[in-house]
N, C-alpha and C positions, 0 to 999 in steps of 0.2 A: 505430344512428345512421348514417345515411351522408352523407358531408361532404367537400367535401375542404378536409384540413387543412389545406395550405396559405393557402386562400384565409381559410380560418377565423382564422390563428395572427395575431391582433392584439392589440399590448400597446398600455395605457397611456406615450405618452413625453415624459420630464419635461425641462424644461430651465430652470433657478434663474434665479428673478429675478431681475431689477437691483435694487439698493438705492433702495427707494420714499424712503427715510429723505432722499437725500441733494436737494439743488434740481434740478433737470431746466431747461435751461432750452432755452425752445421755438425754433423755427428761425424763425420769423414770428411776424409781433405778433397780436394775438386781433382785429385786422381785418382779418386776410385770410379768404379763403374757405374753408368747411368741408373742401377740396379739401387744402388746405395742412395743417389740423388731422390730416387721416387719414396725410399721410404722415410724422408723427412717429414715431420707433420705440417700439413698447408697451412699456409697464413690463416687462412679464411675457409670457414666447413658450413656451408649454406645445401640444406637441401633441398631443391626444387623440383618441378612434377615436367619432366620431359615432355617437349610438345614439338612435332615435328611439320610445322606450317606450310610446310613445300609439298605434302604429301595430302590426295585428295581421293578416297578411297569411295568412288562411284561406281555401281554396278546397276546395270537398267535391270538385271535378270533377278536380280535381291526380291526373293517374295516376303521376306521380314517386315514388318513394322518398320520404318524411316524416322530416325531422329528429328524432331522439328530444328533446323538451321536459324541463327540464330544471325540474317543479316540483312544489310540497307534495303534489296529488293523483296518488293513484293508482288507477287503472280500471281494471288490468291481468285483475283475476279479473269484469270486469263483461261479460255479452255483448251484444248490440248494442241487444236491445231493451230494457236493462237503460239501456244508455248514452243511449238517445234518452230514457226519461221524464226521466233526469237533468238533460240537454240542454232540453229544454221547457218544467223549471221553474224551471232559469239563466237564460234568455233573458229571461225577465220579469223580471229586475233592466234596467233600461236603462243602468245604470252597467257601461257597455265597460270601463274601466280598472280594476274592480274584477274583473270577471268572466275577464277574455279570457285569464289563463292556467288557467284552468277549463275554459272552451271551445277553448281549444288542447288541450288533456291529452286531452279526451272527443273529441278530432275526430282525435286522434292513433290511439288507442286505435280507435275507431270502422275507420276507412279499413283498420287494421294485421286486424282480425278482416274485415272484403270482400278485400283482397288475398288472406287465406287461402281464403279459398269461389271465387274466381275461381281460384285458382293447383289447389285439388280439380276443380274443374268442368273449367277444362283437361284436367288429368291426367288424370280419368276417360274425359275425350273423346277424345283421345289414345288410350287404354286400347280402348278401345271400337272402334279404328280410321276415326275419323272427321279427315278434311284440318284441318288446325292452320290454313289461312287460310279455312277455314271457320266457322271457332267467334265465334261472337257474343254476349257476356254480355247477359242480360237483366238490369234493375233488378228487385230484389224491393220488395216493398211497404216495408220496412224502409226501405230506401235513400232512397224518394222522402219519408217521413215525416222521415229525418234531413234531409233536404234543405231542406224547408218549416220544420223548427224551426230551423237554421242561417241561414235565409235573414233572418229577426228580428233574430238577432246582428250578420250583414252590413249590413242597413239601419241600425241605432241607431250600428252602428261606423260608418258614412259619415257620420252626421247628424252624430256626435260630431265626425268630423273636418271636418268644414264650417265645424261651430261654431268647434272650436278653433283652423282655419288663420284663420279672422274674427277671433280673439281677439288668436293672434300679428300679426297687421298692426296692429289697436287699439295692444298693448301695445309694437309697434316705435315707432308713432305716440308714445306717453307719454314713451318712454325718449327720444328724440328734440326730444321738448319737456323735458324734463328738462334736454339739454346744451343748450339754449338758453339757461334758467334759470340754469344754470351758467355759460355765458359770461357774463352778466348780472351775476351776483354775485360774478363774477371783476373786473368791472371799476366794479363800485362803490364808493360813497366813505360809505357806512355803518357803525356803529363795530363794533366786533371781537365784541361780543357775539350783536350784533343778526345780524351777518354769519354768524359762526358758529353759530349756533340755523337761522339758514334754509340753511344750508349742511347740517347733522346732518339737518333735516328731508328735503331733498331725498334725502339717501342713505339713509331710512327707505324714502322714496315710490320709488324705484331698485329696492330689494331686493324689496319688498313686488309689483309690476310682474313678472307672471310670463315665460312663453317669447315668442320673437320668432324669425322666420322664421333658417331655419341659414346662411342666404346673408348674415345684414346681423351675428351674431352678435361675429365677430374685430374688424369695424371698430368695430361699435359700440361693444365693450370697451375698444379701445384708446385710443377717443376719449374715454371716460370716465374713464381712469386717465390722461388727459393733465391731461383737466383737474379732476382731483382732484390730483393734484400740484403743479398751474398754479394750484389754490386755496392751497394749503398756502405756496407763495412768494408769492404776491401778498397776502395779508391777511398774514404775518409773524406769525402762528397761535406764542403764547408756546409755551416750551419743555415747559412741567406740564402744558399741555391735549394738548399734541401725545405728549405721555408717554402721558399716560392712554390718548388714543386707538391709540396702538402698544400699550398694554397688553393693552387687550383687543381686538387686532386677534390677541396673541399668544394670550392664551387659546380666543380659536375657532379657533386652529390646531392649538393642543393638543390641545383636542376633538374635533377633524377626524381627527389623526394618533392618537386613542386608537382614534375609529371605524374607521378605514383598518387598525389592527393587530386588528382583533375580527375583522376577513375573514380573518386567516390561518387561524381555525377554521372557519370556512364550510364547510361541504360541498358546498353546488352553485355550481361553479367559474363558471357565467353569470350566477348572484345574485351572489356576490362580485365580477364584471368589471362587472355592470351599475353596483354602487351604489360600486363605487371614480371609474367618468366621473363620477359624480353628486359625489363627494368632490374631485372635481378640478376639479368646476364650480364647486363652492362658494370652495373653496380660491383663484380668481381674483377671488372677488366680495371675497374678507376685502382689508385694506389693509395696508400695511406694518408691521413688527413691529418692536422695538428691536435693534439695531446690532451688539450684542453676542449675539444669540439669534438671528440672522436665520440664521447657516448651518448652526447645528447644529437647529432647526426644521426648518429646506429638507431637510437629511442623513439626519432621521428620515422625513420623511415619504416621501422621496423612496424611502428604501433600503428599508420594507413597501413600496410600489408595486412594486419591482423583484422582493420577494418573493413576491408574489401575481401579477403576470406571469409570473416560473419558472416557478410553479406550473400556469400555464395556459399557458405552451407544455406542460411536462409531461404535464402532461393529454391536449394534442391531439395528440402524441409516442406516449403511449398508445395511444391509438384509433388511431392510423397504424400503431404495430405491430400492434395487432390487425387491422386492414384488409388489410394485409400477411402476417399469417398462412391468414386468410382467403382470401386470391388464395391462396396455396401450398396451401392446402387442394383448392380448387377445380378448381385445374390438375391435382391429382393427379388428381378425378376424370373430369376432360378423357380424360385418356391413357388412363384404366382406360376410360372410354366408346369410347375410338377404338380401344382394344387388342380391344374385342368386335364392333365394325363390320369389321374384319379376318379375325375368325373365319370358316369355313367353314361355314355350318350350312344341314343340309338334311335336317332332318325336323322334325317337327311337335312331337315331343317336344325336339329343341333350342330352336326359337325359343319352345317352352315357357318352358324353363328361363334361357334369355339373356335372356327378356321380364322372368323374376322379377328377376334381377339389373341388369335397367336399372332395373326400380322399386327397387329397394333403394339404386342409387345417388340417384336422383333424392329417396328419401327423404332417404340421410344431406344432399344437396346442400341441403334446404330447411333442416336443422339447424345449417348454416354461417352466419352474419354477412355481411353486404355487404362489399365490396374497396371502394378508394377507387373514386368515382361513374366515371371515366374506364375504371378497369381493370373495374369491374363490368358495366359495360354488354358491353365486351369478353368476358368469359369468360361471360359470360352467355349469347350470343349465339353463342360456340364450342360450349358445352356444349347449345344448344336446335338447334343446328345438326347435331351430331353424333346428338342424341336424335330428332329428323325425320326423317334419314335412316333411321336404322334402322327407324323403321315404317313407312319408304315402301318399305321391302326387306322386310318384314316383310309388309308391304301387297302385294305385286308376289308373293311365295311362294305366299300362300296364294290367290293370284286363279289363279297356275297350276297348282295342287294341285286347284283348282275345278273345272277344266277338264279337270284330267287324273282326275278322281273322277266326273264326267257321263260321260266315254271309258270308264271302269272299268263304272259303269252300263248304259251300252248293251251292250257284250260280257258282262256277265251276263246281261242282258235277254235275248238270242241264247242262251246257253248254255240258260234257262227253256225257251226254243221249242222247242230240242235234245231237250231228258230228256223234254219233257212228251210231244212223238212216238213216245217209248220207251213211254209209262205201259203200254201194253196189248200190246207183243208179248211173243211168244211164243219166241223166241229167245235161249232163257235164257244163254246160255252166249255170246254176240256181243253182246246187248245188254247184261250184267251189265259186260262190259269195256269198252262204249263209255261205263257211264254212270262206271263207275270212271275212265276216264278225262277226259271230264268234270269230274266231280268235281275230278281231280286238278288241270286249268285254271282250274276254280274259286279254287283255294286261291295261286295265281300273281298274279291276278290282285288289284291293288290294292284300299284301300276307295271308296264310292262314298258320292253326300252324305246325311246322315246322316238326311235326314225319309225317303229310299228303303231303306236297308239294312235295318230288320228285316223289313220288305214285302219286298222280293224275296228275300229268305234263305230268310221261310216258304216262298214261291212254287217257288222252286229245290227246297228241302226235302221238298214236298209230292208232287212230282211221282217224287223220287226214292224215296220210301217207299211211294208206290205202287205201282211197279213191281218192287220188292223185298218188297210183303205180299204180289203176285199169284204170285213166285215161291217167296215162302217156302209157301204155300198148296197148290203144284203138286207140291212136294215131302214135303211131310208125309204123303202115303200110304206114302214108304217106311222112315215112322220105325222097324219092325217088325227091317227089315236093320242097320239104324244100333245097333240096342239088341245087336241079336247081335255088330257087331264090338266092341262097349266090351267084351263078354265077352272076345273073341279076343286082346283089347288087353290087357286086366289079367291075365287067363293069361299071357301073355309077358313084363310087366315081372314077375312072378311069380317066372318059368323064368331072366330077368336076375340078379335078385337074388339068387337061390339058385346062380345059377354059378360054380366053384370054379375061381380062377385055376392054369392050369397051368404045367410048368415053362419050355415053349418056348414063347416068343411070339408064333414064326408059330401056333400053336394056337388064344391066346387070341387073334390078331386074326381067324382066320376065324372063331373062335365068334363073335364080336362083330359081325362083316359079316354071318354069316347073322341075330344076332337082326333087324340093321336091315334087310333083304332081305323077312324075315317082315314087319314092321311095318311096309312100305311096301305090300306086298300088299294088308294088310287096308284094306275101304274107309272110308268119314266114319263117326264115330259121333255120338250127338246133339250139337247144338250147345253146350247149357250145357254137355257133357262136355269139347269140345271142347280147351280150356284146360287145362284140370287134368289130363287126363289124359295131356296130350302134355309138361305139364309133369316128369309120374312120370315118363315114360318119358324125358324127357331124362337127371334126375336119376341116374335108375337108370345109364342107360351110363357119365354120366361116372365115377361111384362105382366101377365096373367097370374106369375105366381109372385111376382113383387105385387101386385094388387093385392093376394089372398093376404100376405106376412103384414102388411101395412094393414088392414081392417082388422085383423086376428089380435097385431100386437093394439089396436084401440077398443077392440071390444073388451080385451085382456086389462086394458088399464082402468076403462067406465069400470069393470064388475070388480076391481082391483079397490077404485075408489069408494063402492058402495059396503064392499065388508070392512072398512077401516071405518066408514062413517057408521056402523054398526056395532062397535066397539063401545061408543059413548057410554052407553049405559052398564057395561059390563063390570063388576067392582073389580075385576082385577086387568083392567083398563091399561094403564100404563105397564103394569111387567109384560103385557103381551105388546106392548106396541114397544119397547126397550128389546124386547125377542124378536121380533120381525125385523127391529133395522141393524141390530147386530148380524141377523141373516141374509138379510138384501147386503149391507156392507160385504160381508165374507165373500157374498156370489159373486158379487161386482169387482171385487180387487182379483180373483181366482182370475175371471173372465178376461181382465184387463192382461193377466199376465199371460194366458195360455195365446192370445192374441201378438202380443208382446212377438212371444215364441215364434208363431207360425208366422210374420212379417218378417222376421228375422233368419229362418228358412228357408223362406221363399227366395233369398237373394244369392242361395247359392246353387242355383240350380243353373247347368247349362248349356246352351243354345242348341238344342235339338230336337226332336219332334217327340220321342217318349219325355223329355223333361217338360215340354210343352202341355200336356197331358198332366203328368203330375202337378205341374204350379197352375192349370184352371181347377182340378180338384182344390187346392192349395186356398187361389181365392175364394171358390164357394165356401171353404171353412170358415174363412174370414170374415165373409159376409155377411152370415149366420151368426156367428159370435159376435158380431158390430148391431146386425140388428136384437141379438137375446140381451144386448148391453143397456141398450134404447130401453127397452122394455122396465130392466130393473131399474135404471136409474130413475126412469118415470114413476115406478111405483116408491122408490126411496123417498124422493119428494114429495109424493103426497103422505107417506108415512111422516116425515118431517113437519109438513104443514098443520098434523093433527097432535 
């Protein structure tokens, strides 16, 4: 419901009447003009909030916000073409006043399921990167059918009100003959019965006299309760008949005030305000009550009215909070919208991902309630304002992404021209590095738009596999030598593995230089060999120098353990051996922590072939410092044991 409640928050206000009971006596004689009659003060000065029930102000074309109706029927699960048959076969009642909070509900309901299809159609449009002052709702056929069956309700409701405002001018016309009648019988000289029988009769023929226009409604009242009291002194109306008539002037008030306390159960707080004005209309038409009853009637009636007014400011106190929580809602997602307009984003996969999270807002956004009518328009208009721009940045990215992806295009394009020159020389060895490199600017070079990319990839592709079948082709006569070195190869990781580490290490380093001396000699072996076999032969060395570190750190520890057992006799024995494992200690914790370091390093390196490169340097560090650790701690412990 969007409202504003202030304007909304109208109570019923009462104000106790004068004692009808007592003589009134008039300021002019009853031959003065009707002029003098109106400015006597009225019996009774009750202010009430006008409500005109006959009147149903529907418009299909209203792009406003729709008040939520507040009645018996519920549509809510009905969808649109569910609601027009409904709609189509209401309208053929021509009874407006029976029907119109039917066709309020179904026109509520109606307009609330288009706002939703226009607020999609937007957003997808939007989505779709289409200009937001360009979007134009088209009618579906739905709409123009609800429109021709509403337009039946609108007419019958004009006719009705044509009729009825003809009726109220008739029935002001009656009631106005009526106090004529009354001044008549005010000032005749006919006897008490006969007077009073056409006196009761005229206030049958009053009550029975329906609405009269709102403009003549107060004078007219007051002018008739003048001279109903102006009756009651001037014929000297005995004191039993005037009893009786206060009698049951008090029991329709009872009545009244039983009705007026049934609304404290009411559930729809605008059916219980409509029919309390109707209770407060009535409550002026009754006449005065006995003397003794009059204030404690007034106190009852008055104090449910005051009850049933709390209750609807209450109400509209409610909806204003929730109006209010609803602004606070919205504003948060303002800030969250302008906190992402801030952001820096410049790739395709961000405005990916920022795009999801503005629809996520813009969903939770539609799941919020209206803010009062004033602040909604406002944050409304903040948060479509903040949501535009971003896809006019969004817009403005990908137009120079376009640009710079046709620029990626043509520098491919070039590069095709390039390789394809290559396809057929001869030049194996100038042209394999031109197209390698190539290639390599290939791979620099951005993407380009997306109906060209698998086309000129194959293009590129094609050209380059060409001139590498004609090479590989050129070469295949000497597959014969390539077979004899895979032998020369596997002989030697062979001669590797079977190599006994010796005791000096200049030894085992020039064995090791020569194996790799031999193994650079030999030349290509076949291609599928290629791999695997340069594989062994890494395998095999490094195994060869985990051999050397593993005998170097045991011979390092034997000649480690024979100078500590050499100590024994030395008289300053223990301050050297207090020195050495203060020194092993220091080494050891150093080592511990530079290791610490470089595992801790290592984990942020990532996933690409120079980092790949740096973290195998990374773990040789490690592995060295794990095994220089081995070493000290071996000699610490034998320090300890002495």
């Amino acid at each position: 419901m969007n409202m504003n409640v202030n304007e909304r928050e109208e109570t019923v206000k009462l104000t106790e009447p004068n004692n009808l009971q007592e003589t009134v006596e008039p300021k002019v004689e009853m031959a003065e003009d009707q002029k003098n009659v109106e400015e006597i003060n009225p019996v009774e000065n009750q202010e009430v909030v006008a409500i005109d029930e006959d009147t149903v102000n529907i418009d299909i074309e209203d792009d406003e916000e729709n008040e939520e109706n507040e009645t018996d029927y519920d549509f809510s699960s009905c969808n649109k073409l569910q609601l027009i048959e409904i709609l189509e076969e209401t309208v053929q009642d021509t009874d407006v006043v029976k029907i119109k909070d039917k066709v309020a509900a179904i026109k509520f309901n109606f307009l609330r399921l288009c706002k939703e299809d226009r607020d999609r159609e937007m957003e997808q449009f939007i989505l779709d990167g289409g200009d937001k002052d360009s979007y134009e709702h088209v009618e579906d056929p739905l709409e123009i059918r609800f429109k021709a069956a509403f337009n039946i309700f609108k007419d019958n409701k004009n006719k009705f009100n044509d009729i009825l405002e003809k009726q109220k001018v008739e029935n002001l016309q009656q009631k106005v003959a009526i106090l004529e009648e009354l001044k008549q019988l005010i000032s005749s000289e006919e006897t008490l019965k006969k007077t009073y029988d056409e006196f009761r009769n005229l206030q049958e023929r009053w009550k029975e006299i329906g609405q009269v226009p709102a403009t003549e409604i107060t004078n007219l009242w007051n002018n008739y309760h003048f001279l109903v009291e102006k009756f009651y002194d001037k014929v000297k109306i005995n004191r039993e008949l005037r009893d009786l008539d206060l009698k049951k002037n008090l029991e329709a008030k009872i009545e009244l005030c039983e009705k007026t306390e049934e609304l404290l159960l009411e559930k729809s707080v605008t059916k219980a305000f409509k029919l309390l004005q109707k209770y407060h209309d009535e409550w002026k038409e009754i006449g005065p009550v006995p003397q003794d009853k009059k204030d404690e009637i007034w106190e009852r009636f008055k104090n449910t009215t005051d009850k049933i007014n709390q209750i609807r400011r209450d109400h509209y106190s409610k909806i204003q909070d929730d109006q209010q929580a609803n602004y606070d809602a919205k504003l948060a997602i303002c800030e969250k919208m302008e906190e992402l307009l801030n952001d820096n984003i410049n790739s395709i996969g961000a405005w990916q991902k920022k795009s999801v999270d503005v629809n996520e807002l813009f969903k939770v956004w539609k799941t919020i309630g209206p803010a009062q009518k004033k602040q909604n328009d406002e944050i409304w208009n903040r948060f479509k304002g903040s949501m535009d721009k971003f896809f006019e940045t969004k817009k403005e990215f990908f137009s120079r992404l376009k640009e710079q992806q046709i620029d990626n295009y043509n520098r491919k394009l070039q590069l095709c021209v390039e390789v394809e020159a290559l396809m057929e020389s001869k030049e194996w060895k100038k042209s394999t590095d031109y197209i390698k490199k190539l290639q390599e600017e290939w791979k620099k070079i951005g993407p380009v738009p997306k109906r060209h990319s698998d086309k000129i990839w194959k293009r590129f592709r094609s050209a380059c596999d060409a001139f590498f079948k004609n090479k590989s082709e050129h070469f295949s006569g000497i597959k014969g030598k390539e077979e004899e070195n895979l032998k020369l190869k596997k002989e030697l990781i062979e001669r590797i593995q079977a190599y006994e580490i010796k005791k000096e290490r200049s030894e085992n380093m020039e064995a090791i230089k020569g194996f790799q001396r031999e193994w650079m000699s030999i030349g290509f072996v076949p291609m599928k060999y290629k791999d695997s076999v340069q594989e062994e032969y890494r395998k095999s060395i490094d195994a060869l120098f985990d051999k050397m570190k593993i005998t170097e750190n045991e011979i390092s520890t034997s000649e480690y353990r024979n100078m500590v057992a050499g100590m024994k006799d030395d008289p300053d024995a223990r301050e050297k051996v207090r020195r050495e494992r203060n020194t092993l200690t220091n080494k050891i914790n150093k080592l511990r922590e530079e290791i610490n370091i470089l595992e801790n390093n290592i984990g942020f390196f990532s996933n690409s072939k120079q980092s790949e490169l740096l973290k195998a340097e990374y773990e040789k560090k490690i592995n060295r410092a794990k095994n220089d650790l081995k070493v000290l701690e071996a000699k610490l412990k034998i320090i300890n044991e002495r």
